[in-house]
C-alpha positions in Angstrom: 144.4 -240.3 221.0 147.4 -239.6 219.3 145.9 -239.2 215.9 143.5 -237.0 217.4 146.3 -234.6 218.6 148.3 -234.8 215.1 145.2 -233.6 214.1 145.1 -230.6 216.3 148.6 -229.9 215.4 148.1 -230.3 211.6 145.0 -227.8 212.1 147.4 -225.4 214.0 150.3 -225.6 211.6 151.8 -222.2 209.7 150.8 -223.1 206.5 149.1 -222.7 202.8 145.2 -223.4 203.3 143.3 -225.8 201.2 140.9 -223.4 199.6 140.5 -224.5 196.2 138.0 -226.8 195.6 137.0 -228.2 192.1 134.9 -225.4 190.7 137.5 -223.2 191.9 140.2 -225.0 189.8 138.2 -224.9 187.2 138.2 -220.9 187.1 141.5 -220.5 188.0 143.0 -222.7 185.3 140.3 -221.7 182.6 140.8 -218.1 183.9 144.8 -218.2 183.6 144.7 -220.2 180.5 142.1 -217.4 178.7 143.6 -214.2 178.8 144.3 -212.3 175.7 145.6 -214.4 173.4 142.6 -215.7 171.4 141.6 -211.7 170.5 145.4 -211.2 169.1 147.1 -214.9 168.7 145.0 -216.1 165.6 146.4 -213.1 163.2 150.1 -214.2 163.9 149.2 -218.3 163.1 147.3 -217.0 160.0 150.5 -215.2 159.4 153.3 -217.8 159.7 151.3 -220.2 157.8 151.2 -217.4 154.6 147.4 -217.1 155.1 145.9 -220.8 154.9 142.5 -220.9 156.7 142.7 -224.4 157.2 146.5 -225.3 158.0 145.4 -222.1 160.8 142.6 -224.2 162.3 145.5 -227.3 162.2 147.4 -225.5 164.2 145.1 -225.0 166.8 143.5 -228.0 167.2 147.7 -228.9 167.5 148.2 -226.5 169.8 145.3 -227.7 171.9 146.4 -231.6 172.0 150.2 -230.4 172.7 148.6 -228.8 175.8 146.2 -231.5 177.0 149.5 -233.7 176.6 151.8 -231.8 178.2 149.2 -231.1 181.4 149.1 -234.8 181.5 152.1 -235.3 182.5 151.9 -232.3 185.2 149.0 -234.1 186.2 150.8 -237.6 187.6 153.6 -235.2 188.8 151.4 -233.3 191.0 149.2 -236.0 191.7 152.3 -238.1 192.9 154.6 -235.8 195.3 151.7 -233.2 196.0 153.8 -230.0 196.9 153.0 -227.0 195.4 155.6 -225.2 193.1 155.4 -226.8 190.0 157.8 -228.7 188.3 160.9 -227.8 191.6 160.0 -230.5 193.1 159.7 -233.5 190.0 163.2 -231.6 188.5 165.1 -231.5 192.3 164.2 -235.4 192.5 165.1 -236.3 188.6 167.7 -234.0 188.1 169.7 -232.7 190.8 169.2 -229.3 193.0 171.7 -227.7 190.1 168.9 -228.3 187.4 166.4 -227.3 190.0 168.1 -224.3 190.8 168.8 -223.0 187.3 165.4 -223.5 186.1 163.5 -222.1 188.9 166.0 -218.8 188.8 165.4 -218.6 184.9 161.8 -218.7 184.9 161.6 -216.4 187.9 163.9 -213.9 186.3 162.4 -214.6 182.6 158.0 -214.5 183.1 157.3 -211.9 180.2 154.1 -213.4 179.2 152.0 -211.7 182.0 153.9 -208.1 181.2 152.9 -208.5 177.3 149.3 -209.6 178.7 149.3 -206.5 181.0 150.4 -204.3 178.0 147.6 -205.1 175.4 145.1 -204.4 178.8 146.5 -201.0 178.8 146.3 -200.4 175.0 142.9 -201.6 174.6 142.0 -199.3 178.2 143.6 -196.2 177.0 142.6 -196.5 173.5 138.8 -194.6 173.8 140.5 -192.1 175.2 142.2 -190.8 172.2 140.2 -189.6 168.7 140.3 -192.1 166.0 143.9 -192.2 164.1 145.5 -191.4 167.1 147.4 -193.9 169.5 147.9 -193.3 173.2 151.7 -192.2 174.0 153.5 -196.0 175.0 154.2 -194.2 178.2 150.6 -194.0 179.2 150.3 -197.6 178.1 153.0 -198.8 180.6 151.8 -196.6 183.5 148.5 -198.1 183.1 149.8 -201.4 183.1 151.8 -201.2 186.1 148.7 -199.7 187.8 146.9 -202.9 186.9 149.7 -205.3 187.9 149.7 -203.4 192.0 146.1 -203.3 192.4 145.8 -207.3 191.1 149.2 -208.1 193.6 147.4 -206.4 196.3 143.9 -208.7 195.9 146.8 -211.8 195.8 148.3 -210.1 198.6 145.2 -210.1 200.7 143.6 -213.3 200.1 143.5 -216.5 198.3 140.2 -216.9 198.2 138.7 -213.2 197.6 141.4 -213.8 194.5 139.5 -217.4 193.2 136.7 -215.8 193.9 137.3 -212.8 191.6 138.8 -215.7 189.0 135.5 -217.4 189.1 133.6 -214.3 188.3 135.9 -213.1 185.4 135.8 -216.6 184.0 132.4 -216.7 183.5 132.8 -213.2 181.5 134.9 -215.1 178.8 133.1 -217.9 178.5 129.6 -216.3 177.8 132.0 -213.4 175.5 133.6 -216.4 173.4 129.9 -218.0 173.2 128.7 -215.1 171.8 131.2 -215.0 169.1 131.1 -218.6 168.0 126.9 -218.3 168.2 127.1 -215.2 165.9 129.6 -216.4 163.4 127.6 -220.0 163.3 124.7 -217.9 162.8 126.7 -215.9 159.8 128.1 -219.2 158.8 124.4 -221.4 158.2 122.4 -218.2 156.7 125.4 -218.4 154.1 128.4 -216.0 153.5 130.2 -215.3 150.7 133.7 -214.6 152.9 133.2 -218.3 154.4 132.9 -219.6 151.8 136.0 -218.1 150.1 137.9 -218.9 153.2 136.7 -222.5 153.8 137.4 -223.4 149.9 139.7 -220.9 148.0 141.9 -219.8 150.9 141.6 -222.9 152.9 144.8 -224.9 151.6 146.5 -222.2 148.6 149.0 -225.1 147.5 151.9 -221.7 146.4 151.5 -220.0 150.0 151.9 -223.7 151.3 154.9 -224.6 149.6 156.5 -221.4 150.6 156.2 -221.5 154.3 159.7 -222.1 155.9 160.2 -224.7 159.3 160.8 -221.8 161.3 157.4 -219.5 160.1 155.9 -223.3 161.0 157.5 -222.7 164.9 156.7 -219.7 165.4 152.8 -219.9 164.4 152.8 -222.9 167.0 154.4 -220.6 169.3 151.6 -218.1 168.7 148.8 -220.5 168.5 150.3 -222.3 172.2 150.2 -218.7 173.7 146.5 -218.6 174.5 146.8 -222.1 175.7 149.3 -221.5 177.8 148.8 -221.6 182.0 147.7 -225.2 181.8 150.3 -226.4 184.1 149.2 -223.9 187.0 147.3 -226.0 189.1 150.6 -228.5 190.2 151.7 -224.7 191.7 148.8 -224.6 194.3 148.6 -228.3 195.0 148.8 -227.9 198.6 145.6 -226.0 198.4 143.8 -227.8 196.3 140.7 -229.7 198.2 141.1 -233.5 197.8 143.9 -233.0 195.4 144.1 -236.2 194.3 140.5 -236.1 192.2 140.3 -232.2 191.6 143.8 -231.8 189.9 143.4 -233.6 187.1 139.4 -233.0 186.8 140.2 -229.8 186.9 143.0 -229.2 184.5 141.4 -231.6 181.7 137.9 -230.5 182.0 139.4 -226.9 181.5 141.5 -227.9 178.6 138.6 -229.8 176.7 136.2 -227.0 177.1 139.0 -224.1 175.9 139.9 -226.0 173.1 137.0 -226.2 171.7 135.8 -223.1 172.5 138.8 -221.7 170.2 138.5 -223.5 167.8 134.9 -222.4 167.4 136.1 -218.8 167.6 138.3 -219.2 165.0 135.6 -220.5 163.0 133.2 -217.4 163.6 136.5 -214.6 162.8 136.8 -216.5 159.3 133.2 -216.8 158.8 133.2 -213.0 158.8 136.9 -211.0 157.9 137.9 -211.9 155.3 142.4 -213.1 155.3 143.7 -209.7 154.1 141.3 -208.3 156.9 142.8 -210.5 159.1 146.2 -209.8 158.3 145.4 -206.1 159.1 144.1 -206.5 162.2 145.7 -205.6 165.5 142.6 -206.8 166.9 140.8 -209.4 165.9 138.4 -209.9 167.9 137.3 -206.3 167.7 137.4 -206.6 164.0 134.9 -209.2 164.5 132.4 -207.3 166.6 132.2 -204.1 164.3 131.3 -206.4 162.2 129.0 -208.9 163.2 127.5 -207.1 167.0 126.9 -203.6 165.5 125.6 -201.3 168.3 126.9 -203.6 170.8 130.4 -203.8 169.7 132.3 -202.4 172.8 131.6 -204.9 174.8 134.4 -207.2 173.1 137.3 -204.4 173.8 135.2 -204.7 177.6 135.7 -208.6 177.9 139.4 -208.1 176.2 139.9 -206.0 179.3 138.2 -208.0 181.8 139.6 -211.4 180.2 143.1 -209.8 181.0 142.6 -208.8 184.7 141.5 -212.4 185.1 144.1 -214.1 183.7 146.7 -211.8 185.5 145.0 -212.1 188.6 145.6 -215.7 188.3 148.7 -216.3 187.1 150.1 -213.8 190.0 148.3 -216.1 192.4 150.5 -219.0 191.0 153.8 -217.5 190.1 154.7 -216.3 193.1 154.3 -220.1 194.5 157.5 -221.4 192.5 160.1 -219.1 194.1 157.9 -220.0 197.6 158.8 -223.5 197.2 162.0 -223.1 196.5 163.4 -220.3 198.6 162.1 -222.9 201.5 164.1 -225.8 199.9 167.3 -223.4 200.0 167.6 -222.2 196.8 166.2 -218.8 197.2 166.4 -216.2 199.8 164.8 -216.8 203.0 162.5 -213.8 202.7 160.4 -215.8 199.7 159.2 -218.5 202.0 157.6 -216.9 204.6 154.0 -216.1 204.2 151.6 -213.4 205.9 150.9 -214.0 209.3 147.2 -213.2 208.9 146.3 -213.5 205.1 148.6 -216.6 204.8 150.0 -215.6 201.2 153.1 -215.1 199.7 153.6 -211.6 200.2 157.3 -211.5 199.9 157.2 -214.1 196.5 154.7 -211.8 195.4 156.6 -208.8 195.4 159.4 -210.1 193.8 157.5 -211.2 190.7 155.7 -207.6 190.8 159.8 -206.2 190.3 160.4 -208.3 187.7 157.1 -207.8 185.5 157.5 -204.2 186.1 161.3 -204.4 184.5 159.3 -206.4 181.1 156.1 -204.0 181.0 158.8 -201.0 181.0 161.1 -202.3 178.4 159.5 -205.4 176.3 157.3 -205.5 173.1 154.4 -208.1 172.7 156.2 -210.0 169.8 159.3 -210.5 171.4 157.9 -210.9 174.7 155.7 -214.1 173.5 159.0 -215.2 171.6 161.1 -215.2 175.0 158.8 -216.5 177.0 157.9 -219.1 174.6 161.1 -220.7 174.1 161.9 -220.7 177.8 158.6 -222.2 178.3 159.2 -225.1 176.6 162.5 -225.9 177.8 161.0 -226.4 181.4 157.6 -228.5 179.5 160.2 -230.8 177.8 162.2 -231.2 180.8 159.3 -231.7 182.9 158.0 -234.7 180.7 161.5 -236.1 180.9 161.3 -235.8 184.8 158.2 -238.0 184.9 159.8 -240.6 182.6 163.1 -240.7 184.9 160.8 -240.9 188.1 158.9 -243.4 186.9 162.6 -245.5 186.7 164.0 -244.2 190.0 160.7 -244.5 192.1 158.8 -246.9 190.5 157.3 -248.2 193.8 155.4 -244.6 194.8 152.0 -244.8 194.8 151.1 -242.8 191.5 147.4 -241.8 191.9 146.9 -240.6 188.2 148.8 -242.2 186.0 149.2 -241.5 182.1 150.9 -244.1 179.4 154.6 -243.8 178.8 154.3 -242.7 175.1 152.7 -239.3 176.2 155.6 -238.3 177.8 157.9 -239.3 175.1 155.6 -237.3 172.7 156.2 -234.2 175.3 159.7 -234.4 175.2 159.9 -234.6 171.0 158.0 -231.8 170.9 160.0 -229.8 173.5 163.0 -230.3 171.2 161.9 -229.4 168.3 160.3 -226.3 169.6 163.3 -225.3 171.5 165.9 -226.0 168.8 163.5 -225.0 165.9 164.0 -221.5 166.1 167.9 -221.2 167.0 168.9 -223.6 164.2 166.4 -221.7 161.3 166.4 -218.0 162.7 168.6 -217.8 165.3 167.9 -214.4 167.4 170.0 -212.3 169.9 167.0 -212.6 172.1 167.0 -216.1 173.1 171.0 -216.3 173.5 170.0 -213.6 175.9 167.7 -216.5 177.4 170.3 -218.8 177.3 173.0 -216.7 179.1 170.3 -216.6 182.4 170.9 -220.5 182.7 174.6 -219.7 182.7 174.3 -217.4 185.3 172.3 -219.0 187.6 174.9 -222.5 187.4 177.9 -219.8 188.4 175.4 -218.3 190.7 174.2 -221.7 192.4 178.2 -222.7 192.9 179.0 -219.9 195.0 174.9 -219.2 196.8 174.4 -222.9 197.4 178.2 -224.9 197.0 180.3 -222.2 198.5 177.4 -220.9 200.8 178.5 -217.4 200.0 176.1 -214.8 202.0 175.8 -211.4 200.8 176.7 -208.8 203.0 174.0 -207.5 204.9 171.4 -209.9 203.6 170.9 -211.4 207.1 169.5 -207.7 208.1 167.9 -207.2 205.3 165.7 -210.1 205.8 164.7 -209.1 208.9 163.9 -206.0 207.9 161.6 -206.8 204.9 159.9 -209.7 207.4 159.0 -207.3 209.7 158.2 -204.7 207.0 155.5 -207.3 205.4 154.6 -208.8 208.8 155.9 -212.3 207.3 156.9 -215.2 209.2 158.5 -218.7 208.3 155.8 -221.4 207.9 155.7 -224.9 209.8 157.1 -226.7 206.2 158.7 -229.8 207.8 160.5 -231.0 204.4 159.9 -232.6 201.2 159.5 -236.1 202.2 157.4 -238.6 199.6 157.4 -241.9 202.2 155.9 -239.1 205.2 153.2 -237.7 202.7 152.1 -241.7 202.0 151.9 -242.2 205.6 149.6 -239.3 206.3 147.2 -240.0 203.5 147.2 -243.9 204.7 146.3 -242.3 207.9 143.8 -239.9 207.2 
């Protein structure tokens, strides 16, 4: 009797939905993690690494283990404590609500990837428009990718599942476009081609361009060849609405992973079975490059699936960004208003118009390379921490049941990584950009001494909250706390 009425009240609680089954994981990591990185990412690795075709297919394969790694870890994190949010939750546990509250600020504040995603949209949209020669104005570029970014917030802001839904359908657009390039540059490849073979052989491993290539040109063409990668942690920030979590997390995150690494690695294959590296080098668009090429007459439909591929990834990393400052504005550390969801759609809406204000500020003042570089090295300092989290966790909480576990040495490998990633490029070529990084982590300790220590309110924030609640027809969810030993119980229960 009584677990038949915790039942009733479970099914009547306030709360996330679990709406995401396996196949729906599947698109939304694959359809985060694919955006528009593999049609721009491989000209900047070919050019750190002074134009060696094979050192650039290194890198990825690299690239694509360092990912499958580091969502490992993510993978016994979420698995284990089963809140959504991320890495709050593992980083409020290892390392104090300071650490938690600095890193969630920072990456809430610092997200530029999706503005530079939003950006080459708008380029490749607006570019038919103009005559050949000519570019289209950068204030038509930003306009149309601010457009983009309030239609995708409103399908987020409507409904979770109209949102996978749309994820699932763009998804299968870049798989079957990516196919089609690796089938018609394996067909190029075995009829026989006189710019593979130059690649493969001549250009492959050039011992001078080798030798010259500095540690920090190594960094950043692993920072360009992880960008494509990246969004392989966004399942842990939707665990609570992941069906049978346990299972479908990591399923869902690996199976992804293997299939998109291999994928781009086959891509790579096909763009240097065709262009030749100065034609590379040249390119602004690879993938297009590769299509005038190769699919003659039906050429357009790669600057199409560049286009689509980018609404899909940006339609679900707004699903999942907006879930970190959710988690923790109900732990305390953010303002009230970002933890209540919509009384009838059960979203975000509130998270997810904050994260709209802040990608509009980077689409209206960043550029792509220095976007990626931010967002990179900020990245990574959350990744390494992360991996450290599980390792301190593991020594703290040893007796939590740990439904997916990974061995010990993966972590470490995360966290060696991490460093040298982070400290690569401030010790070799040390930019204004990332102190600029840095100085967010300072403000957010001196703010998180007097928001949370000194509980200092700003004035008129109380009326401001009930303004914007009512505005958004928002309400506080049912969230009882973050409590491991209660979440055992239940799932011994049920």
């Amino acid at each position: 009797m009584d677990m038949s009425n915790t039942s009733i009240h479970q099914e009547k609680k306030f709360e996330m939905k679990k709406r995401i089954g396996l196949f729906g994981g599947i698109a939304l990591s694959t359809g985060i993690i694919v955006g528009t990185g593999i049609f721009v990412s491989p000209v900047g690795v070919l050019r750190n690494v002074h134009g060696s075709v094979g050192l650039s297919l290194i890198i990825w394969v690299v690239c694509g283990i360092i990912s499958i790694l580091s969502a490992l870890c993510y993978c016994e994190l979420g698995a284990t404590f089963g809140a959504s949010g991320g890495y709050y939750n593992n980083f409020n546990l290892a390392y104090g609500p300071l650490v938690a509250f600095m890193l969630m600020w920072t990456r809430f504040l610092i997200h530029p990837g999706g503005a530079a995603s939003l950006l080459i949209f708008a380029r490749y949209f607006t570019s038919p428009m103009f005559s050949e020669g000519c570019h289209p104005p950068e204030s038509l570029i930003k306009i149309v990718a601010i457009m983009l970014l309030f239609v995708l917030i409103f399908l987020n802001y409507r409904s979770v599942k109209t949102s996978v839904m749309t994820e699932i359908a763009f998804t299968t657009c870049k798989y079957l476009a990516m196919l089609v390039i690796s089938v018609a540059g394996i067909v190029v490849l075995i009829k026989g081609s006189r710019v593979a073979e130059e690649n493969f052989t001549t250009h492959a491993f050039p011992p001078q361009q080798i030798s010259e290539i500095s540690v920090s040109e190594m960094a950043m063409a692993i920072y360009q060849g992880l960008f494509p990668y990246n969004g392989w942690m966004v399942l842990t920030n939707v665990t609570e609405e992941i069906k049978d979590m346990k299972r479908n997390l990591p399923r869902a995150t690996l199976i992804s992973l293997i299939a998109i690494t291999t994928l781009y690695i086959f891509v790579n294959i096909a763009y240097f079975s065709v262009l030749t590296v100065p034609e590379m080098l040249s390119s602004k668009a690879v993938g297009v490059a590769f299509a005038n090429r190769v699919l003659g007459i039906f050429a357009w439909t790669i600057p199409v699936v560049v286009c689509l591929s980018t609404v899909g990834n940006q339609n679900g990393a707004l699903l999942v960004s907006a879930r970190g400052p959710y988690v923790a504005a109900r732990s305390g550390l953010m303002p009230k208003i970002l933890e209540m969801l919509h009384v009838k759609y059960f979203t975000p809406a509130p998270a997810l118009m904050a994260v709209c204000i802040t990608t509009m500020a980077y689409i209206t003042v960043g550029d792509f390379d220095t976007l990626i570089y931010v967002f990179e090295f900020t990245s990574w300092t959350v990744y390494g921490l992360s991996a450290g989290s599980l390792i301190i966790l593991r020594w703290k909480m040893p007796d939590i049941p740990r439904p997916f576990k990974v061995p010990i040495v993966v972590p470490v490998l995360v966290c060696i990584i991490s460093i040298a990633l982070v400290v690569t490029p401030l010790i070799e070529k040390p930019s204004f950009i990332l102190f600029w990084a840095i100085g967010f982590y300072i403000i957010s300790a001196i703010g998180y001494y007097f928001y949370i220590v000194k509980k200092c309110n700003i004035p008129g924030s109380e009326w401001l909250t009930i303004f914007l609640q009512k505005l958004l027809n928002v309400a506080q969810t049912d969230w009882e706390g973050f409590d491991y030993q209660r979440r055992e119980a239940i799932n011994v229960e049920l």
